[in-house]
C-alpha positions as CSV (number, residue, x, y, z in Angstrom):
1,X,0.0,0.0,0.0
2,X,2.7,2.6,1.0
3,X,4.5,1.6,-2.4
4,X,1.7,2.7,-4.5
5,X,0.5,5.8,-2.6
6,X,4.3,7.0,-2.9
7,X,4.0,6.1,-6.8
8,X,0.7,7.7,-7.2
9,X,2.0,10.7,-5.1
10,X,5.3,10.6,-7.3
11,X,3.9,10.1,-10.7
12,X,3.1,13.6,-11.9
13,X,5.8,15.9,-10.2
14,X,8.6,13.6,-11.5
15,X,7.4,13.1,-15.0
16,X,7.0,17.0,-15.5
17,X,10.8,17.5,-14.4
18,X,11.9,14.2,-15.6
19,X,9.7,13.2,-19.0
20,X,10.3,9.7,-19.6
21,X,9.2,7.0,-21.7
22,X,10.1,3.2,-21.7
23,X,10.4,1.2,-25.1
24,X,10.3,-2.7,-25.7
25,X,7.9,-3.6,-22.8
26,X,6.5,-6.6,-25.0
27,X,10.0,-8.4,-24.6
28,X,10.2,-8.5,-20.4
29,X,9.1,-12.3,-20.1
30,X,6.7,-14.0,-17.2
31,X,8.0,-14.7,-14.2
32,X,11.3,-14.3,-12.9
33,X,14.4,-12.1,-14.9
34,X,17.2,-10.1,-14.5
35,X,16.8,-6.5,-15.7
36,X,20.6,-5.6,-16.3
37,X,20.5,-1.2,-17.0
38,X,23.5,1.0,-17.7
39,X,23.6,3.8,-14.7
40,X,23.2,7.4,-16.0
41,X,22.2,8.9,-12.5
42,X,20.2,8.4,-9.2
43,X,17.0,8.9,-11.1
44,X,17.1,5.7,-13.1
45,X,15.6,3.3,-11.0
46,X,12.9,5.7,-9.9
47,X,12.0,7.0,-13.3
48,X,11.8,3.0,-14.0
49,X,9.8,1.9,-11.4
50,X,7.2,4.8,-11.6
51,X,6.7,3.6,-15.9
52,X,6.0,0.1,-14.6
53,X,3.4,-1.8,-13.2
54,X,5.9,-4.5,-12.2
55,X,7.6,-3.4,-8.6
56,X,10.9,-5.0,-8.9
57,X,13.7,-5.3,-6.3
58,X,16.9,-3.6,-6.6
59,X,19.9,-3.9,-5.8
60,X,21.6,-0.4,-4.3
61,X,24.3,0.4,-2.2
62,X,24.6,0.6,1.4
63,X,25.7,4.2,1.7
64,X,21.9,5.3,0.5
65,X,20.7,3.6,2.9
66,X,22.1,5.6,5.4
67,X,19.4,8.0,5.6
68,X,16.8,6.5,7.6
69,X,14.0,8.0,5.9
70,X,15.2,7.7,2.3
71,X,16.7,4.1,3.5
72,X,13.3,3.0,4.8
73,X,11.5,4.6,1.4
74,X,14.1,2.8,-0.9
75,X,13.5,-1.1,1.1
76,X,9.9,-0.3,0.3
77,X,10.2,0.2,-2.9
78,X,12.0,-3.1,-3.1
79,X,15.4,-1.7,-2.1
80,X,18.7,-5.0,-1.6
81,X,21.3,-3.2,0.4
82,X,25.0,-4.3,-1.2
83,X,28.3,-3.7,-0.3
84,X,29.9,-2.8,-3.3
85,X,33.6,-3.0,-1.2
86,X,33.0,-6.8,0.0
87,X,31.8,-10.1,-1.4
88,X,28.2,-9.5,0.2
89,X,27.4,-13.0,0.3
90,X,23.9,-12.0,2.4
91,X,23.0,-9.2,-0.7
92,X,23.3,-12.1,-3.0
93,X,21.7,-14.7,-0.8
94,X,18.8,-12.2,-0.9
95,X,18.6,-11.6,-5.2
96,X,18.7,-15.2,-4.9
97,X,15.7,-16.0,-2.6
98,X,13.9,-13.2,-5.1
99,X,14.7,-15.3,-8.3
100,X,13.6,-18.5,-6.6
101,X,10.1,-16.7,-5.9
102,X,9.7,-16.4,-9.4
103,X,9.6,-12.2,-9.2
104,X,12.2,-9.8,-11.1
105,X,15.5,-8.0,-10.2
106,X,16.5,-5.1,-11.1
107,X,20.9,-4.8,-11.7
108,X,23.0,-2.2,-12.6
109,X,25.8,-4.3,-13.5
110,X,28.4,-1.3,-13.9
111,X,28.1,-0.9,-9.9
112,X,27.8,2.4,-10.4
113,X,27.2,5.9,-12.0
114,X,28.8,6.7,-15.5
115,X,29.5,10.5,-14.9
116,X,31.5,10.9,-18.0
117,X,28.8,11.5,-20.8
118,X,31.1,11.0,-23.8
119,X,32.0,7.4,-22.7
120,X,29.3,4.4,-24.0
121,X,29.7,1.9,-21.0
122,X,31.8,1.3,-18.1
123,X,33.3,-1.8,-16.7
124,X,30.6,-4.8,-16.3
125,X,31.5,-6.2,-12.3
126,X,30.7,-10.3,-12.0
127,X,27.8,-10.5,-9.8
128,X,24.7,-9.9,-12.2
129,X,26.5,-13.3,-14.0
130,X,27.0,-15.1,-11.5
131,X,23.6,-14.6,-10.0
132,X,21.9,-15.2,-13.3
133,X,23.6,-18.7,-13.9
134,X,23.5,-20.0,-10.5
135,X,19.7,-19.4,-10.8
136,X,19.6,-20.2,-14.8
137,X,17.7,-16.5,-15.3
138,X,16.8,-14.8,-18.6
139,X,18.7,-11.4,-18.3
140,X,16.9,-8.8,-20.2
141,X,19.1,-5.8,-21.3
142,X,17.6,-2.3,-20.6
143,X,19.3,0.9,-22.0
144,X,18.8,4.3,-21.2
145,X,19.5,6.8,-23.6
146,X,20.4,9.9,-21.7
147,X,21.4,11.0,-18.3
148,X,18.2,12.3,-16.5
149,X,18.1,16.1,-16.5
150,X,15.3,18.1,-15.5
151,X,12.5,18.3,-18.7
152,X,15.5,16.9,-21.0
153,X,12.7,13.8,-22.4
154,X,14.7,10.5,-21.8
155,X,14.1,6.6,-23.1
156,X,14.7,3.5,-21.7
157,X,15.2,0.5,-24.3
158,X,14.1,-2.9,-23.2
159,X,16.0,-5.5,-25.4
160,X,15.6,-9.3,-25.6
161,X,15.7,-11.4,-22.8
162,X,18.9,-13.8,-23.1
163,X,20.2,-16.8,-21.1
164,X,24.0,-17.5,-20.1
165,X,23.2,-21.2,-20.9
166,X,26.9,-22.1,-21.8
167,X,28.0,-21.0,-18.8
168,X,25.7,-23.5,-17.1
169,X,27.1,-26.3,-14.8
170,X,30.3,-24.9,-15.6
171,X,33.2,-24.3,-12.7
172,X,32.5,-20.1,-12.5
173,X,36.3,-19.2,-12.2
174,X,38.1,-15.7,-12.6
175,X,38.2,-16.4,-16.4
176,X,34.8,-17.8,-17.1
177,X,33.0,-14.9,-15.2
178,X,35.0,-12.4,-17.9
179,X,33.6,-14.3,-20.6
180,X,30.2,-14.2,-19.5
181,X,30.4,-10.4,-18.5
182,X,31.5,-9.4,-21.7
183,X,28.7,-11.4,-23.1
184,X,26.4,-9.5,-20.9
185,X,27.9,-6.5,-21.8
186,X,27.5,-6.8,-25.6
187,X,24.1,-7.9,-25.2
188,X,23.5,-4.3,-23.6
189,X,25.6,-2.3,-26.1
190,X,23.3,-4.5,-29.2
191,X,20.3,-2.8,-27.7
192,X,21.9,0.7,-28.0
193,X,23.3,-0.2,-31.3
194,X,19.7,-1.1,-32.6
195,X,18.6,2.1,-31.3
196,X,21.2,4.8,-33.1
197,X,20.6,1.9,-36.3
198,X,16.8,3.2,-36.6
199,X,17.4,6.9,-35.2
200,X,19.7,6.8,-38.4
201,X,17.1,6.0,-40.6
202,X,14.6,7.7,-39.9
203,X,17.0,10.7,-40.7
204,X,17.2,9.8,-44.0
């Protein structure tokens, strides 16, 4: 209930400073997945949330939960605390237990913000991949166009949901965890690719 009277409350204000629409919806499967998104700012997990009817857990670190009230709003609205300087064994025992109940997890696989605007795509970290085979998840690839500025319209892409099925029953070592974080990580940059492919062509 407090979830969607904070939504309800939220939905107006935030889509007048922050217009924002969200492409691809039709390819987010039934049941349980693993949203992976590129992180432009703060905003993009709100601005997500508040264009779905899905509520999705999240994984987010521990230092914004250090607010008490904007901790106890974030855990609401599905909020994982991580620590991104430790192998959080609990924070992934958690995504787990979410993926077992057949619901949907939110990643941001970067593990956090890309400041620099003129760079695509930072450096993939191993946890979405190791989550997603250990529980043998469709990962779906979400990318968002723009960093969130206020009225600057923004668009999240929802790509096809993809499986690390070679990677399955496989020993997950240093060098196998690369392999399947590149993969991730292409999967991600294909969904921006198709994107600039048909902003091109409607150009012409």
């Amino acid at each position: 209930m407090f979830y969607m009277i904070c939504k309800i409350l939220l939905w107006i204000p935030l889509m007048l400073l922050h217009p924002t629409s969200i492409k691809g919806k039709k390819n987010l499967p039934k049941g349980k997945a693993i949203l992976c998104l590129n992180h432009r700012s703060n905003w993009d997990y709100v601005m997500f949330g508040l264009n779905s009817t899905t509520k999705y857990r999240v994984l987010a670190k521990k230092e914004l939960f250090k607010n008490k009230l904007f901790g106890a709003i974030l855990r609401n609205f599905g909020g994982i605390e991580i620590d991104r300087e430790a192998n959080d064994i609990n924070a992934i025992k958690t995504c787990m237990k979410v993926l077992k109940d057949n619901k949907k997890l939110l990643v941001f696989p970067e593990g956090t913000r890309l400041k620099d605007e003129t760079q695509v795509m930072g450096e993939i970290k191993s946890g979405l991949a190791l989550i997603a085979i250990k529980t043998k998840t469709p990962v779906v690839p979400v990318w968002i166009v723009k960093k969130a500025k206020l009225f600057r319209r923004n668009t999240y892409l929802i790509g096809k949901p993809f499986e690390l099925s070679d990677f399955y029953g496989t020993k997950l070592d240093e060098e196998a965890l690369e392999k399947a974080n590149l993969f991730v990580r292409n999967k991600m940059l294909e969904v921006r690719e198709q994107w600039l492919e048909k902003k091109t062509k409607k150009r012409k």
